[in-house]
N, C-alpha and C positions, 0 to 999 in steps of 0.2 A: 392544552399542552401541560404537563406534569411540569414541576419546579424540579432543579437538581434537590437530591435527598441531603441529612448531614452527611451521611456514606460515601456518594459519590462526589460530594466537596472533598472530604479528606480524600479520596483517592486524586481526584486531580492536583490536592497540592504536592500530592507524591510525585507523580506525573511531572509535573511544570519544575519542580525542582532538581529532577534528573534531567527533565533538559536544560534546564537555563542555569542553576547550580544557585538557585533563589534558596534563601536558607525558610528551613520549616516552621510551623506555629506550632511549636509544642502543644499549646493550650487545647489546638484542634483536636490534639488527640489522648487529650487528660482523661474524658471520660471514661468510668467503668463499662456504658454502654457503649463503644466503640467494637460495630463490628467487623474484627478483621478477616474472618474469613469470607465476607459479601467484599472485601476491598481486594483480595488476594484473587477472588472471583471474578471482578470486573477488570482487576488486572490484566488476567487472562484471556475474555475475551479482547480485550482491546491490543491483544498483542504486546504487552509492555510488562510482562512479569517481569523479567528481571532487572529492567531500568527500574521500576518501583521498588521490589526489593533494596535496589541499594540506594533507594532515599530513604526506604524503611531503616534503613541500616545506620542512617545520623541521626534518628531519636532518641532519648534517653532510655537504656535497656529497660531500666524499669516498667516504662509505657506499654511494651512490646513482649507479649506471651513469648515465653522459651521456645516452646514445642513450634511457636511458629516460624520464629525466626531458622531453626533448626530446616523446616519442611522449606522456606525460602532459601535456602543454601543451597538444598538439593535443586531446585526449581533453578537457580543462576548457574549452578555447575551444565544442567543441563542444554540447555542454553547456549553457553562458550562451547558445549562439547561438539554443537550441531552445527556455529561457526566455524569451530576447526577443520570438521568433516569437509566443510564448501570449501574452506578457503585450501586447502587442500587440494580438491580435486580440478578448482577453475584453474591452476597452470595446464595442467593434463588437457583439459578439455580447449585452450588458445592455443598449445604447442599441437593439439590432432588436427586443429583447423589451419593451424598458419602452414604447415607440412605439407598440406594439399592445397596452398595458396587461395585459402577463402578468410575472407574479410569480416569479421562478425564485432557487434558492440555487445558488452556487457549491458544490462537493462537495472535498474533500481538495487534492489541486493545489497549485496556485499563491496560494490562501487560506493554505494550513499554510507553505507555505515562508519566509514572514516570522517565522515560530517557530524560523527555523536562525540559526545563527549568521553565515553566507555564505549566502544565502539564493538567489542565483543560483549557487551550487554542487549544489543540491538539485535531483536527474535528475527533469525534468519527464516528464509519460505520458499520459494525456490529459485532456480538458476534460468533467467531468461536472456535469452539470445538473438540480435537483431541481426539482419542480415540485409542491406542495402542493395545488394544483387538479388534477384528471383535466381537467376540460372545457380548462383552459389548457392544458396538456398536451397534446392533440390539436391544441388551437389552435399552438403550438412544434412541433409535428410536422409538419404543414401548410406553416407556415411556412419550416420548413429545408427543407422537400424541394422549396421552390419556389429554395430560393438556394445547397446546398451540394449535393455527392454525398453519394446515400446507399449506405453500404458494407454495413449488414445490415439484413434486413426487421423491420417493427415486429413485433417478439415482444407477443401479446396478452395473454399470461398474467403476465409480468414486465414489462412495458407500460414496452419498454425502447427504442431507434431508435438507431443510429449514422450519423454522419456524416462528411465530411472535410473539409477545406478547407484549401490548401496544407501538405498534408502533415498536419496536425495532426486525433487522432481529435477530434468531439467525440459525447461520448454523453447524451440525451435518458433521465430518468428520471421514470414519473407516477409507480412506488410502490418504497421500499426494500426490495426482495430479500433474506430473509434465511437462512432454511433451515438452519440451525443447532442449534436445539434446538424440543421442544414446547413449552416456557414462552415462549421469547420469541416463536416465533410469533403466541402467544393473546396476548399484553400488551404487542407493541411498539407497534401502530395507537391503543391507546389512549390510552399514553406520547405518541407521537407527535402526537395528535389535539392535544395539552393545549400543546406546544410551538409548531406550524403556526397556533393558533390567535391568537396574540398576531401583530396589521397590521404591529408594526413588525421591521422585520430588522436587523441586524447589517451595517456595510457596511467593506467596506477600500478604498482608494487604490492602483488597477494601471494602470501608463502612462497616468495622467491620468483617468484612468474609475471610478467609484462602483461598487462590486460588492460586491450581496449577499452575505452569509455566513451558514451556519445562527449561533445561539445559542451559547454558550458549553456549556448543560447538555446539549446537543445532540450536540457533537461530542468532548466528552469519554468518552461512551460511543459514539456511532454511529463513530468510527475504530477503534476495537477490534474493533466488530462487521463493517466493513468486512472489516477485516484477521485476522479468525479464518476467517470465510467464505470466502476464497479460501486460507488456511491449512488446511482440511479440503477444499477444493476440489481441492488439489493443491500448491500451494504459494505461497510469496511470498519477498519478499527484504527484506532486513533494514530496505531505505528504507521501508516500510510500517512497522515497528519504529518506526523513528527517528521520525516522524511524528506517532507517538502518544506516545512520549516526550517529543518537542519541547512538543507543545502542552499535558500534564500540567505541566510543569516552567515554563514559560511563563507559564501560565493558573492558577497555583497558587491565589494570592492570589484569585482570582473564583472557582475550582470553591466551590459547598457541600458540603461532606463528606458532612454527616448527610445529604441528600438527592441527592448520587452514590451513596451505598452501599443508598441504602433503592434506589433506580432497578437498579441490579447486580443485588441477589437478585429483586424483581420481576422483571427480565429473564431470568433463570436465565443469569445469566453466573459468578455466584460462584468457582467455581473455575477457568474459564477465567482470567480477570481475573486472579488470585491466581498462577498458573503463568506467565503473562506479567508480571504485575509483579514475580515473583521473580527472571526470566531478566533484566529490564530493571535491576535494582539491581545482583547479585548477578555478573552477566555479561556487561554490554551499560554498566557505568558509570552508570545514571542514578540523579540523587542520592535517597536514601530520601524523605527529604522532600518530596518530590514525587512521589513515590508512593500515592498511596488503597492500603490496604486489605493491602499487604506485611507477613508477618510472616517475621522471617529465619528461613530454614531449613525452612520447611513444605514447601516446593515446590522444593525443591534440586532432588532427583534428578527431576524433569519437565521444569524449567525444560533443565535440559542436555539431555533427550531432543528438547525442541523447540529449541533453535538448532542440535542436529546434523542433525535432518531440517532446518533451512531453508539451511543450511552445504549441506548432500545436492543440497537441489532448486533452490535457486536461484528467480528471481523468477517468479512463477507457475507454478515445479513445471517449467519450459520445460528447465532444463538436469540434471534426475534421467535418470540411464541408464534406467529403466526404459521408458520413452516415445519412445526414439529408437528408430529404424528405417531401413532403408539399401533398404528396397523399392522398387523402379517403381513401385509397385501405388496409388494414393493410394486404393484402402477397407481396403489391408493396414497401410498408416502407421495411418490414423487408429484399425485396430480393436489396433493395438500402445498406439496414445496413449490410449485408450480404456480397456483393461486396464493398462496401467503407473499412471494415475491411480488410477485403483480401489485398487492396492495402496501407490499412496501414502495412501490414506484407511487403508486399515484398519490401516497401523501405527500409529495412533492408539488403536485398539478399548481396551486396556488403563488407558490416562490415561482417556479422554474417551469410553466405551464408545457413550452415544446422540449424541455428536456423530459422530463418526467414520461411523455407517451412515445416520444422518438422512436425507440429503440423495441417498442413492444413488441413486433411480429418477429423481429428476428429473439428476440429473447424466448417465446413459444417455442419458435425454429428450433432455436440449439437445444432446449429443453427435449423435443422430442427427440432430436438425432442424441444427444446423449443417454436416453432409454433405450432408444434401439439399439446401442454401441454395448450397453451391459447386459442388456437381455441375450445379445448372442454371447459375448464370451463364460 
């Protein structure tokens, strides 16, 4: 396994500083070889340009190329501009659904982003939508396909529907896709059941609009489980991290310990959990203390294995060499992106031996039906 580079040091202490508001080592970045466009780079893949930017922004100007800092400004304007765009349009899209008396949660987003410190610095992605009823569910499927574009067909099995609207995905969810392990499988619905079941919701304050949020008990474990599932999917980038860190660290004071932890192993997240809270203390700055369930030094050597793959692959696995391809051919790209995924899962087998192969047929699965969903349109 590679060691972190000097590069990829300085950018995490970019990183760990935007979030925790940990002041910088200048010295890190005295050097004339300092290179900042491999840092501006991996910024980006990792989904945190503009949190980094404005740690870049408390070094001494000296340290810090003009032209770059200039090209960073644009990169953070852009940024705010795409949070504005969302937070904008989620009243619109809770008053079309509360109108027609359906019930939907906000998912990750623009809900977690009030958990940062610059909270319109946090790289928005798209607008997901839960829905606790099925029959509501059809009824919000219905409904958007009468007022937005729909950009993928309703997947039956993951009873999933994307849509768009100026620019912005929004995705329609009736059930939480999990595919991660056999435990959680058999015991998330019923978790679940016991949560969905209480009328009243959680609401936050976005551009003047009332919008649902799951539970507190809710989304202290459902973002990890978010974020491991596309983490054995292929990959993710560190704002997925941050996200789950944000709202532990946040939410301290309101998580129940004794009944996060008993929820964890029912889940069969234990170790998962435990390797990611290690990478998050240990490597990533978040303070112990807000941490469930870290003991130092269990999960050292894991912990590093997993921020070198997400270092590696970048946000949804998009930017690992394995996956690219310089073909004409679009069934030779996709059967490269096909196999490069594949063997991003199984460097997993030895940490996480049933997570890693779990989920393989249905990842084929969706891979094809998503070929044959482009090749017709």
């Amino acid at each position: 396994m590679k060691k972190l580079n000097h590069t990829e040091i300085q950018f995490l202490e970019l990183y760990k500083s935007s979030l925790w508001g940990t002041p910088l080592k200048d010295e890190l970045f005295a050097s004339e070889a300092t290179d900042w466009s491999r840092i501006v780079e991996i910024a980006k893949q990792q989904t945190a340009i503009a949190c980094t930017a404005d740690a870049l922004s408390h070094l001494p100007k000296d340290l810090v190329p003009h032209d770059l800092r200039l090209q960073l400004i644009g990169s953070v304007l852009s940024v705010q501009r795409a949070n504005e765009a969302m937070n904008r349009l989620l009243p619109q899209l809770f008053s079309l659904l509360k109108a027609e008396g359906i019930r939907t949660w906000l998912l990750k987003g623009q809900g977690l982003a009030c958990h940062y410190p610059a909270p319109e610095l946090r790289q928005s992605g798209d607008i997901d939508l839960f829905f606790p009823n099925l029959q509501q569910f059809y009824q919000a499927y219905n409904l958007f396909s009468q007022t937005f574009r729909r950009t993928e067909e309703l997947q039956p099995d993951s009873l999933h529907a994307t849509f768009e609207y100026q620019n912005i995905v929004i995705e329609l969810h009736g059930k939480i896709v999990l595919r991660i392990n056999r435990k959680l499988d058999k015991n998330f619905n019923g978790w679940l059941h016991n949560i969905t079941g209480c009328p009243y919701d959680n609401t936050i304050e976005i551009a003047g609009g009332q919008i649902a949020i799951p539970p507190v008990c809710f989304d202290a474990i459902f973002i990890l489980i978010h974020t491991v599932r596309h983490y054995f999917g292929g990959g993710i980038g560190l704002r997925q991290v941050s996200d789950w860190m944000r709202f532990l660290y946040v939410k301290r004071e309101e998580i129940d310990l004794s009944t996060l932890e008993k929820d964890i192993e029912k889940l069969g997240l234990g170790k998962i959990w435990r390797v990611f809270a290690t990478m998050a203390v240990e490597l990533l700055g978040c303070p112990e203390e807000a941490m469930p369930l870290y003991r130092k030094g269990k999960y050292t050597a894991e912990s590093r294995k997993v921020l070198r793959y997400i270092l590696d692959s970048g946000n949804f696995g998009q930017h690992d060499k394995r996956i690219k391809s310089q073909s004409k051919y679009y069934l030779l790209r996709r059967w490269k992106a096909l196999t490069g995924h594949l063997k991003m899962k199984f460097r997993n087998v030895t940490m996480f031996p049933e997570e890693a192969l779990y989920d393989v047929p249905n990842f084929i699965k969706d891979g094809l039906h998503r070929t044959q969903f482009w090749e017709k349109r």
